[in-house]
N, C-alpha and C positions, 0 to 999 in steps of 0.2 A: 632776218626779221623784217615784218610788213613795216611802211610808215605808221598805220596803225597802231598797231601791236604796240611799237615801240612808244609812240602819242600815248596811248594808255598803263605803262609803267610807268611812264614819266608823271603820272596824275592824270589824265586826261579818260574820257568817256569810252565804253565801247560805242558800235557804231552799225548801221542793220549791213551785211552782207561780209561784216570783218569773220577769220577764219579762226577760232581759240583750239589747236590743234585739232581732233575730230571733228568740231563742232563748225556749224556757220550761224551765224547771228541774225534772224530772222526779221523781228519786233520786238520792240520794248515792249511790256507787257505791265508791269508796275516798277516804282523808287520808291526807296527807303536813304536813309541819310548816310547809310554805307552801302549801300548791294545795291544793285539794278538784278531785274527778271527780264527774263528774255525767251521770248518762244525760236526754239533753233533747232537746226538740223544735224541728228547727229548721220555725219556722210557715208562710214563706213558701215554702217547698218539701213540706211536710206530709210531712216524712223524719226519722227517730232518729237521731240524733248524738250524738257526747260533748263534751262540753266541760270543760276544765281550767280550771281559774280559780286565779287568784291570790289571797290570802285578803286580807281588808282590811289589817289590821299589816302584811305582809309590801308590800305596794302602796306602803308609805309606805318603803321603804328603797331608795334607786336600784339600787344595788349588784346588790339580788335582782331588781328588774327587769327588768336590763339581762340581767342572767345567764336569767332565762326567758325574754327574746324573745328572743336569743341560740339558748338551746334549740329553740324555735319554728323559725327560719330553717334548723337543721341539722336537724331533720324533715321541714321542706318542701323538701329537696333530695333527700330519698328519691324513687325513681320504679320500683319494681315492684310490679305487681300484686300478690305475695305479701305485703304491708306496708299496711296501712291509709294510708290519702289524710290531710294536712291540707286544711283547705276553706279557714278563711280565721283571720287574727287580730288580735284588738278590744283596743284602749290606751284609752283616752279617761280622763276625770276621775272616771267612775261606777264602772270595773270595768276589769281586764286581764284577758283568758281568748282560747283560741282552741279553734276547733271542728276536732272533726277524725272520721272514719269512725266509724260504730259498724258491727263487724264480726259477721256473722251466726253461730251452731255454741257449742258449747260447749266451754270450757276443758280443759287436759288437765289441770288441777287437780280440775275439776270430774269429770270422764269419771275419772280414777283416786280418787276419793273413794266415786263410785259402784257401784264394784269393775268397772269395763270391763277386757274383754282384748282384745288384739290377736294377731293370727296373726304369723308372721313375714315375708308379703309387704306388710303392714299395716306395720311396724315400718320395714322399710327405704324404703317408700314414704315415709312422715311424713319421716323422716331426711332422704332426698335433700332434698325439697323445702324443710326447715328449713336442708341446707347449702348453698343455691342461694342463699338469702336471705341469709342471714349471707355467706355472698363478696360478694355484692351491696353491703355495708354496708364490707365489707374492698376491693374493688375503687374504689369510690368516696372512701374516705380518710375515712369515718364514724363517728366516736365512738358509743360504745352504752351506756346501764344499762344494770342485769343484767338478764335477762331471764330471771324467775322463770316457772312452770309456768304460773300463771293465764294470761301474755302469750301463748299459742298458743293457737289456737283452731280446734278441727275442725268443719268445715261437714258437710253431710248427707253430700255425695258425696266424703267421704274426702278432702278438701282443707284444707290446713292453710294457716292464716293468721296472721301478728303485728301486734300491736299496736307502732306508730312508737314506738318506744324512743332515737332518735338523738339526741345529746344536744353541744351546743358542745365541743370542747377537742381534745387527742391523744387517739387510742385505747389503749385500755388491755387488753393482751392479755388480760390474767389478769382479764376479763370473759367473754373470748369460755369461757377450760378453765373457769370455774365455771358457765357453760352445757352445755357438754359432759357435765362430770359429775352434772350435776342430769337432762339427758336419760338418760344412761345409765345411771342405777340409776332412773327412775323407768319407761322403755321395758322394761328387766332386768324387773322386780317384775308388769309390765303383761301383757310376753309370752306366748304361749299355749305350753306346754312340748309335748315326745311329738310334733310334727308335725313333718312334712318343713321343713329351711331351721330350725327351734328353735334347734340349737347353734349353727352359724353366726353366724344375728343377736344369739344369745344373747349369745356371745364378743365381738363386737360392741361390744354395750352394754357390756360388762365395762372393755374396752378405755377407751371413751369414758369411765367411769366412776373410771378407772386413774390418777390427778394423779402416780402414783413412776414412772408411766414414763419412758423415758429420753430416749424420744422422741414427745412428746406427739400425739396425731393432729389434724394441719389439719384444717378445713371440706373442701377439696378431693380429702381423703383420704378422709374421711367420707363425700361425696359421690359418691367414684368407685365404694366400697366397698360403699355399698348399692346402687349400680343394677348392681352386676357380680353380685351377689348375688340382687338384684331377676330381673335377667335367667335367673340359672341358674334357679332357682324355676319361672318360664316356660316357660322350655326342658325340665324336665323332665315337666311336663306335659302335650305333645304329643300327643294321640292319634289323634281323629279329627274329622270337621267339624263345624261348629255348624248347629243347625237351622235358624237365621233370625238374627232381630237379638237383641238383650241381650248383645252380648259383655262382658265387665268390661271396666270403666273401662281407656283408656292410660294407664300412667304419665307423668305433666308431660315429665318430662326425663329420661328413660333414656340412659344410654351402654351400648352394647352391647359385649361384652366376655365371652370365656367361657375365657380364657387361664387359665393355671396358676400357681399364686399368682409364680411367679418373673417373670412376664411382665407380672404386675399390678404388683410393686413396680419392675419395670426402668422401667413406667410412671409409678408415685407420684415414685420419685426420693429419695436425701438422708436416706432414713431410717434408714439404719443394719442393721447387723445382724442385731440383740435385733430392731427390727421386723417384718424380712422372716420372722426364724421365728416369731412370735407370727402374724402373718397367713398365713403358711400352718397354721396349725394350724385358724386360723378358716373357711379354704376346707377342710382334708382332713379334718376331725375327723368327719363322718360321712359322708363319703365310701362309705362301703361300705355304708351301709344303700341299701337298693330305694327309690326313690322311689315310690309310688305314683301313677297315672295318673286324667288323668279328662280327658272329652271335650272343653272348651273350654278355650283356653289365650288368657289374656289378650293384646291384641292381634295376635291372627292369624287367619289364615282357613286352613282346611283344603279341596280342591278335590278331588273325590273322581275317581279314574278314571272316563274312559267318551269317547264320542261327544257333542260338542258343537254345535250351528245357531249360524253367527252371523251375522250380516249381510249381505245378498245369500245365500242357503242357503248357505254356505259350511260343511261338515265339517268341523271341527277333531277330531282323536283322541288323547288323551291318556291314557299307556298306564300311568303309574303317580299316583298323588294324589300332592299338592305343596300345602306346606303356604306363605303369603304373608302378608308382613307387612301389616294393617290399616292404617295408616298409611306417611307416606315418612319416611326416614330424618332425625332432627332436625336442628339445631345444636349440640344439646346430647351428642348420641352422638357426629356427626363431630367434636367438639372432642376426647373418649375419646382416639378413633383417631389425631390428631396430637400428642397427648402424647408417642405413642410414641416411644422416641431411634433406632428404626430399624426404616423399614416397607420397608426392601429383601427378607426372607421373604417379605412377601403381595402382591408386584408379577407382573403379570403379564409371562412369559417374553419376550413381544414389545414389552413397550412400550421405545418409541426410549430411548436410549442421554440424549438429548439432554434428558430428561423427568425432571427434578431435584424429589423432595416431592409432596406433597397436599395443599397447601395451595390452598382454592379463591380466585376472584377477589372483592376489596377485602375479604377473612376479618378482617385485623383490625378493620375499619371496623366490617363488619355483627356481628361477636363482641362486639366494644364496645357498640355500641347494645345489642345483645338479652342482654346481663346487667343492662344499665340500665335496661332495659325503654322506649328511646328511639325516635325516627323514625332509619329509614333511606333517604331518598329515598322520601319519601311513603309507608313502607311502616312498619306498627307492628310495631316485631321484639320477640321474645323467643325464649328460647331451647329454648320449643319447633314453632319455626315450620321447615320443611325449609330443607336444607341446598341450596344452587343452586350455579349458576358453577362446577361441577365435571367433569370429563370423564368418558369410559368408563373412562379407565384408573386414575382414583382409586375411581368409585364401585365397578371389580373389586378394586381392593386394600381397599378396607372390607369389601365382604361377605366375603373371605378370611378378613381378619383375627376379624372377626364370626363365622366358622365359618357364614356362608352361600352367596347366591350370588346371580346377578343372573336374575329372570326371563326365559324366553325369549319373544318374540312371541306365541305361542300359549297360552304359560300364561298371557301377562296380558291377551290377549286373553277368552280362558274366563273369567278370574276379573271381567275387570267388566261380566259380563252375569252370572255365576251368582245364581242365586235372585234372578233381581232387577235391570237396568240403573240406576244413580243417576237421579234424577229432576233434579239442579240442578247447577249450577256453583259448585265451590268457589273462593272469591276467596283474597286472599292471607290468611293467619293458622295460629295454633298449630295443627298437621295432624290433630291430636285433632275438629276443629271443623270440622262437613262442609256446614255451608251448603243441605242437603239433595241434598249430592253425597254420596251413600252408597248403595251396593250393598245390595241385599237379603241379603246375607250378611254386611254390616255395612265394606263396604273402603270404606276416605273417601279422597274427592281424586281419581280416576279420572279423571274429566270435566273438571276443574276443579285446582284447586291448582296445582300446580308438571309439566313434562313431564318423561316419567320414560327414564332407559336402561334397555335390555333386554340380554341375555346374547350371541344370535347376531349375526351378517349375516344377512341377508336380500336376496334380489331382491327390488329397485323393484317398483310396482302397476304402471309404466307401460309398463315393457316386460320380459319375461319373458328377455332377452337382455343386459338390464343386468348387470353386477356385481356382488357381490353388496354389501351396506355397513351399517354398523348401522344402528340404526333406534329413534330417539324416539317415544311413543307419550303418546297422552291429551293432553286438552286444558289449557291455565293461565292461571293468573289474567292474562296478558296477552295472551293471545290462547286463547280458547275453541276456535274451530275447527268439529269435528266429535266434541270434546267425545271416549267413550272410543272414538271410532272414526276421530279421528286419526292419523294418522303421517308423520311427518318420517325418510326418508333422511339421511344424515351424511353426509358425503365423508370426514371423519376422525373418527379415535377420542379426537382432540385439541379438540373442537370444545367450547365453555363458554358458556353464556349463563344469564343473570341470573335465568330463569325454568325452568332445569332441574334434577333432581337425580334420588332412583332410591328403591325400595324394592327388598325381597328376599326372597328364598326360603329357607327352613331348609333347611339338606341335612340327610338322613336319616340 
């Protein structure tokens, strides 16, 4: 045993370069009046990690012991990826501490210290993803510290991260509103003013920042609020195609959604009032300014008019440009869409009588897993991996409701050979993540990922005298095929399987 080592069982401090079995003691990092943080090396993996340590005095009180590994156990029950990992944690007679991720990006302590601004698609993006997490923590039945400004931490590519704050006992709401309101006046202060989406997220943060209101805003509300927001943003700037690849980043977890604020809160639910007109003000308030336009709109692809070759010389002519989602539609959008307390408006006029909801097959099973960021039958879900198990007549009632529409044959024919056929098969995972199944115009998942519906019927390849029937297209993660020059005929428009879902097309 080091002099060290032994200094510190006896009471005394760790100290920078002392050795706590694997680990080596870097910097101190933050105190507390039992634990030191310490940035440190764990050796035998030659990886930076943090380690929490229990301080000597505090070592010799069972009480506080119990009550940190206690803490310890209700961090490593956490399991999404947005939440730093514990690795592993050391009791012995030398030292208590346990090691847990050191997460990459800098703090929004840090980043608002050093006068950064954010735009407002910036703004609601952070948000979603911070209220994805925190339900994470509320869905799971997890106690949390506060989680001050330093515990978020933004990586290069605009992805935000926490620090495991999970902590043993009941949850204590009035943690989660003194988070709320510490993001919303410090997003409020951060905002970039004078742009398109300003007042909106502005009002927003205000909201967030707002403890007299009457009716405080949930995570879930926060959550739905930015990505309805995030979406219009998008939507308004439509214009025309991209030249190649760099499109902006997809948002994680969008629910799409371009309703009127009345249709939002029929969605949220329960909140009164004083809510619904405070949020409409936050959708109409600059309602009448122009949005200005520019040529790339974050996940999608524009497909410009013309004559198209496709396989076998086959002509395709496509007579007006159609603009298609870059990815297929999430888990996280299709949850949006079933909030609703009534999707009988955006059903389609023929579907059977006999065809009750949209709810896809085993949804609460796979919803479950992918907020916990768990296995579902060999498959690692989260919630933004596409939605499956769905039919034609739910995936035409989303894109209704979405204000789009479902491609036809020929346009998603055109779109996964334009600028480019994907080179790979996408397996299963988050639809962001192409496996190097990606179109030269940047559409992931074609070849690969999940098989998608399309808008018409179509006659069969095999005989020109068949009937006509819809028709799934592209190849999936379980079964590749001929990859984006697949197609499956349907005999019904009822038909669901585990490896299907759909993207869409913006109507103009």
């Amino acid at each position: 045993m080091s002099e060290e080592v032994r200094e510190m069982r006896d009471g005394g401090c760790c100290k920078e370069g002392v050795k706590l079995g694997d680990y080596r003691l870097l910097s101190l990092f933050s105190e507390g009046p039992s634990t030191q943080v310490w940035a440190a090396e764990q050796l035998s993996l030659q990886r930076p990690v943090m380690l929490e340590v229990l301080k000597g005095l505090a070592r010799q009180d069972e009480g506080v012991v119990a009550s940190f590994l206690a803490d310890v156990k209700s961090k490593a029950r956490v399991s999404h990826p947005g939440v730093g990992s514990v690795y592993e944690a050391v009791c012995n007679g030398e030292s208590i501490f346990f090691a847990h991720e050191w997460i990459e990006g800098k703090s929004l302590k840090n980043l608002c210290e050093e006068g950064r601004r954010f735009s407002p698609g910036e703004v609601v993006e952070f948000l979603g993803q911070i209220s994805e997490m925190m339900l994470h923590f509320e869905d799971a039945g997890i106690a949390i510290a506060d989680y001050e400004l330093r515990h978020f931490v933004v990586s290069e590519d605009r992805e935000i991260r926490l620090v495991n704050l999970a902590v043993n006992g009941e949850r204590d709401e009035a943690v989660g509103t003194r988070v709320k309101q510490r993001l919303g006046r410090m997003f409020g202060e951060m905002l970039v003013e004078g742009v398109p989406g300003s007042t909106r997220v502005g009002s927003l943060c205000d909201f967030m920042a707002d403890l007299e209101r009457p009716h405080p805003l949930a995570w879930a509300q926060i959550l739905s609020l930015s990505q309805q927001v995030h979406e219009q943003l998008v939507r308004s700037e439509v214009v025309s195609a991209p030249k190649g690849k760099g499109l902006d980043p997809v948002y994680l977890s969008p629910r799409k959604s371009l309703k009127i604020p009345i249709a939002i809160w029929v969605f949220l639910g329960g909140c009164g009032l004083i809510a619904l007109l405070i949020t409409s003000l936050v959708f109409m308030r600059d309602r009448k300014k122009p949005l200005p336009r520019v040529e790339v709109a974050a996940g999608y692809v524009e497909v410009p008019a013309g004559e198209y070759a496709l396989k076998g010389e086959q002509i395709v002519t496509i007579r007006e440009s159609f603009t298609l989602s870059r990815t297929e539609v999430t888990l996280a959008q299709y949850h949006a869409f079933l909030e609703l307390s009534d999707h009988r408006q955006f059903e389609h006029p023929e579907q059977p009588s006999s065809k009750v909801g949209h709810l896809p097959d085993s949804w609460k099973g796979i919803w479950s897993a992918a907020v916990k960021g768990e296995m579902w039958k060999g498959r690692a879900m989260s919630t933004t991996c596409p939605v499956v198990g769905v039919d034609w007549w739910d995936a035409y009632a989303y894109a209704k409701w979405s204000q789009g529409r479902l491609p036809t044959l020929d346009e998603w024919a055109v779109a996964a050979s334009y600028q480019g056929p994907p080179v790979g098969i996408k397996s299963w995972g988050p639809v962001a993540q192409g496996d190097g199944d990606e179109t030269g115009a940047g559409l992931v998942g074609m070849a690969g990922g999940v098989r998608e519906w399309t808008r018409d019927v179509e006659v069969g390849s095999a005989s020109q005298l068949s009937l006509k029937r819809p028709v799934m297209v592209g190849g999936s993660f379980l079964e590749a095929g001929q990859g984006i020059y697949e197609r499956v005929w349907a005999d019904d428009r009822g038909l669901r399987f585990s490896d299907l879902g759909f993207r869409l097309v913006l109507k103009k």
